[in-house]
N, C-alpha and C positions, 0 to 999 in steps of 0.2 A: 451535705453528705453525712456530716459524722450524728445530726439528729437523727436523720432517715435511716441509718445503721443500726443507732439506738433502737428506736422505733421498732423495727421490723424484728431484731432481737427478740425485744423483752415480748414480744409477739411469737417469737420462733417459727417467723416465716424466712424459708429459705431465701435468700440472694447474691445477687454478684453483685460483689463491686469492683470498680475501677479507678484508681486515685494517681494522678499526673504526681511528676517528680514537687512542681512547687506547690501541689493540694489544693491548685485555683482553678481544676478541672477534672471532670470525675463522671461516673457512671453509679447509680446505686440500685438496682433495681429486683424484686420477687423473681426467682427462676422461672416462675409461671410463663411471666411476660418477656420472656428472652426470647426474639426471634432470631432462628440461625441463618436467616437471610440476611442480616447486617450482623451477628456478633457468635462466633463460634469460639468456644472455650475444651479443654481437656484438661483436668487437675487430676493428675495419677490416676489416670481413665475413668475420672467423673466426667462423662463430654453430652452433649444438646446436639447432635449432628452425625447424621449417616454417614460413618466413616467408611471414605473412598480412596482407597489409600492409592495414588500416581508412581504410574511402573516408570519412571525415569530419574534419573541421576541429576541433581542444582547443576547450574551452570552457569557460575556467577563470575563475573571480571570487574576489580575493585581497583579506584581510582585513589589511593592513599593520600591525605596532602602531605607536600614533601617535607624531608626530615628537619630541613632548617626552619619551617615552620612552627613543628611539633617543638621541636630544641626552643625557642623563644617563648613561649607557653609554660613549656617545664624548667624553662632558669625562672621568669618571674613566680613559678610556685617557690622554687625552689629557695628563691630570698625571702619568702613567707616562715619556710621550715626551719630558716638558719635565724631568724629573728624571732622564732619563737611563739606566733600569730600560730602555727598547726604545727600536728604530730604526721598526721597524713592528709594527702588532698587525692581523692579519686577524679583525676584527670580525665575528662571522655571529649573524644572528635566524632566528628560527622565525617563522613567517609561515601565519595559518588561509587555506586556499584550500574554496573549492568547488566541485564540478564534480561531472557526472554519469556522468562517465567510467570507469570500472576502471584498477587497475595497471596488468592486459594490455593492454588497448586504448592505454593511453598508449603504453608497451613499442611495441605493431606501430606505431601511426602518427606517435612521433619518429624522425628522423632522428639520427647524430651518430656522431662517431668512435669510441666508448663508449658502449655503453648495456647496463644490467642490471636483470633483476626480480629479486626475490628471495622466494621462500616470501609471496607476497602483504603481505609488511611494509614492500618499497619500490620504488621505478624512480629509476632515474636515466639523463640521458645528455649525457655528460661530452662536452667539448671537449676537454680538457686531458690530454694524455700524462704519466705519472710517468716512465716512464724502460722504454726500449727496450736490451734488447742482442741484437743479430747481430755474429757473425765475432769474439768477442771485444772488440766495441766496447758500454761501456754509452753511450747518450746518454736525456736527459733533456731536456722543453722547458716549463721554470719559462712560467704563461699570469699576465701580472699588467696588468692594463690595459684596461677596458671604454668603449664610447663609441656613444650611438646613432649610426648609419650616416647618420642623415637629415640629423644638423647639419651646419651650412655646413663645408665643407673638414672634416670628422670623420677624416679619418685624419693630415693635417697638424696638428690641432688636439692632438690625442691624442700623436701623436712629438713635438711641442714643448713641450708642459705640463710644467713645472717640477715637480710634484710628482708627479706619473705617471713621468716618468724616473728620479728618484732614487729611487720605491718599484722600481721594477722593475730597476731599478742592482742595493740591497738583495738581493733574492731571486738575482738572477744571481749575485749575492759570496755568498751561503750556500748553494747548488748547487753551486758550484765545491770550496766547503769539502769539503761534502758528499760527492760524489764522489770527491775526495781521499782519502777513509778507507778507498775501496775499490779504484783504478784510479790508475792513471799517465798521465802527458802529458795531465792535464787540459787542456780548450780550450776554449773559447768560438768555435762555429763561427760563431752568426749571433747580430747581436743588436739585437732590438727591431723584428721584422716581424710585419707584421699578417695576419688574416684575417677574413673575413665569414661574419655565422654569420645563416641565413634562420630568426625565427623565429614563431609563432603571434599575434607584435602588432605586431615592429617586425625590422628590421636592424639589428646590433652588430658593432660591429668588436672584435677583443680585438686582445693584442699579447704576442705570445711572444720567447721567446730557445732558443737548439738550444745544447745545453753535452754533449762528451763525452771519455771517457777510454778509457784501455784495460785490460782485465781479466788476470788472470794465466790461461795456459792452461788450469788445472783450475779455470775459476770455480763450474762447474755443480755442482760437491761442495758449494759455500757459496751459493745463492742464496738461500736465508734469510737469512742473516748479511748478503750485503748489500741486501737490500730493508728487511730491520728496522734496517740503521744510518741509513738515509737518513729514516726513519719518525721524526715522520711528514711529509710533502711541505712545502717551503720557504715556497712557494705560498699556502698556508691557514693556517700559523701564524704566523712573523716570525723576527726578529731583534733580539737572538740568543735561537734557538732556548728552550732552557728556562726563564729568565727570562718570557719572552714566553707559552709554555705557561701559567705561574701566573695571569697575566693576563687570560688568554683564563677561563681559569677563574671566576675568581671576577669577570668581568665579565659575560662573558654570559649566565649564569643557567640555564643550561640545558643537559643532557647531547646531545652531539652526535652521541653512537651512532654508526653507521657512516657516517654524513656527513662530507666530507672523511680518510675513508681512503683506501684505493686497494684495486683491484682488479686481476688481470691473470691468464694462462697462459702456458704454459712449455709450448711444443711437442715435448722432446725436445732443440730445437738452438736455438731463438732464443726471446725472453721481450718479451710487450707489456706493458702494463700502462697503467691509467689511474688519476685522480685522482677521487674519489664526490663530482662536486659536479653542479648542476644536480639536484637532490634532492627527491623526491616521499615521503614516508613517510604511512603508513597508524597509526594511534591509534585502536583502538576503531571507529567509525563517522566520524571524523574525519580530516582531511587537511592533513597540514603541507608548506609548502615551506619549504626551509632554503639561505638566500643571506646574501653578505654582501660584504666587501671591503678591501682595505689600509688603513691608517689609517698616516698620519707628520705629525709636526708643523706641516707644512703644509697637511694636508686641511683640508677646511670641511665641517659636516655637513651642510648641504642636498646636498652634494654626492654624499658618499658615503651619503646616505640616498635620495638615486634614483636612486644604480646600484645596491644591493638589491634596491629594485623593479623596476630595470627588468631584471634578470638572475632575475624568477619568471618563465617562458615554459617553452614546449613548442618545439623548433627543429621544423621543419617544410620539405619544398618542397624 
């Protein structure tokens, strides 16, 4: 994938790609050759498909596993955090949902800055940018921060919370790393603003940061090389990085598949890309949603076990 990236690049022929959480499964292909009968995409209404938008409201019922579960998961992160192995570990469950809806139907009637079906195995649609480059600037906007919209002062509530600031510090200090491997005059343009997202049960605010550099002139020869150094997103795994990977492993039980990879196209001149969270996957006759969230020394687990839940929705409106 990341030669055929190159490739196609230094060629400046448009495509998508699609890169699974562990990078051992992938999609890389010409726009040309995209059929939207197995793969419909929209990157800030770049879309391959006759938008039909469904006059009906999600109607999903979510099967959580129970809290003593989630709590035995987050104490073994949590003797990670205390021994000094990580800073953060982005915790995610698998979650049975029900609903009578199709992929497709969810696909037409989410909204979101990101969203993709794929060969009927999943939808998703992401908030969260991985990393943007036009003009030779790459920027990146690490999304680490959720808070229902309804509580009292929730966005004052959320910027001054001691442990939401220093998880989200974390990720800004390992995107900058990040970057670094690739670009020059790293910066930190903005950091720690929010936005509202409308969704199928409630309103959420999250909370981003804008971090960007600058590319060498011929970057487009290497846009594999640098989408798979930053692989995989700051955002969904921790710090630092590989440490934290082993963690995630053998804590949450479960393969992530193309959940929290990323996605994006490459127009020729400039490149979006998003992160695969907000995740719907198809199993047989069964329906998972896959959420989850930062974890540091500081967390509490009621805490981060109902921003989980409250981050299973469909955005909508």
């Amino acid at each position: 994938m990341r030669i055929r990236m190159n490739n196609l690049g230094a060629k400046k022929v448009p495509f998508l790609f699609i890169i699974s959480f562990d990078k051992n499964e992938g999609l890389v292909e010409p726009l040309s050759e995209i059929n939207d009968e197995e793969i419909m995409y929209n990157f800030n209404g770049h879309i391959n498909y006759i938008n039909e938008p469904v006059d009906i409201k999600p109607n999903i019922k979510f099967l959580p596993e129970e809290f003593h579960i989630y709590k035995n998961k987050f104490n073994k992160v949590q003797r990670y955090l205390h021994r000094g192995d990580s800073f953060l570990v982005n915790l995610t469950v698998k979650t049975r949902i029900n609903m009578k809806h199709s992929l497709n139907e969810i696909f037409h009637m989410s909204h979101a800055r990101y969203k993709l079906w794929f060969k009927n195995r999943f939808v998703l649609f992401s908030p969260e940018t991985f990393c943007k480059i036009q003009n030779g600037i790459i920027t990146t906007y690490p999304m680490k921060g959720t808070i229902d919209a309804s509580e009292y002062l929730a966005e004052k509530k959320i910027l001054e919370d001691k442990k939401e600031t220093a998880e989200h510090a974390t990720v800004v200090d390992l995107l900058r790393n990040d970057l670094s491997m690739v670009a020059g005059n790293v910066r930190v343009r903005k950091f720690r603003y929010t936005e509202k997202i409308h969704t199928n049960t409630r309103d959420l605010i999250q909370v981003s940061s804008e971090i960007c550099g600058n590319l060498p002139e011929n970057y487009h020869h290497n846009i594999g090389d640098i989408i798979f150094s930053m692989l995989p997103a700051g955002s969904i795994s921790g710090a630092p990085k590989k440490k934290t990977l082993e963690i995630i492993r053998e804590v949450e039980g479960y393969d992530r598949g193309f959940y929290t990879g990323v996605f994006g196209y490459f127009d020729g001149n400039t490149l979006d890309s998003g992160v695969m969270i907000r995740f719907i996957e198809k199993s047989g006759d069964l329906y998972f949603y896959k959420s989850g969230g930062g974890i540091t020394y500081l967390s509490k687990p009621e805490e981060e076990y109902n921003e989980l839940v409250n981050k299973i929705y469909v955005p909508v409106g």
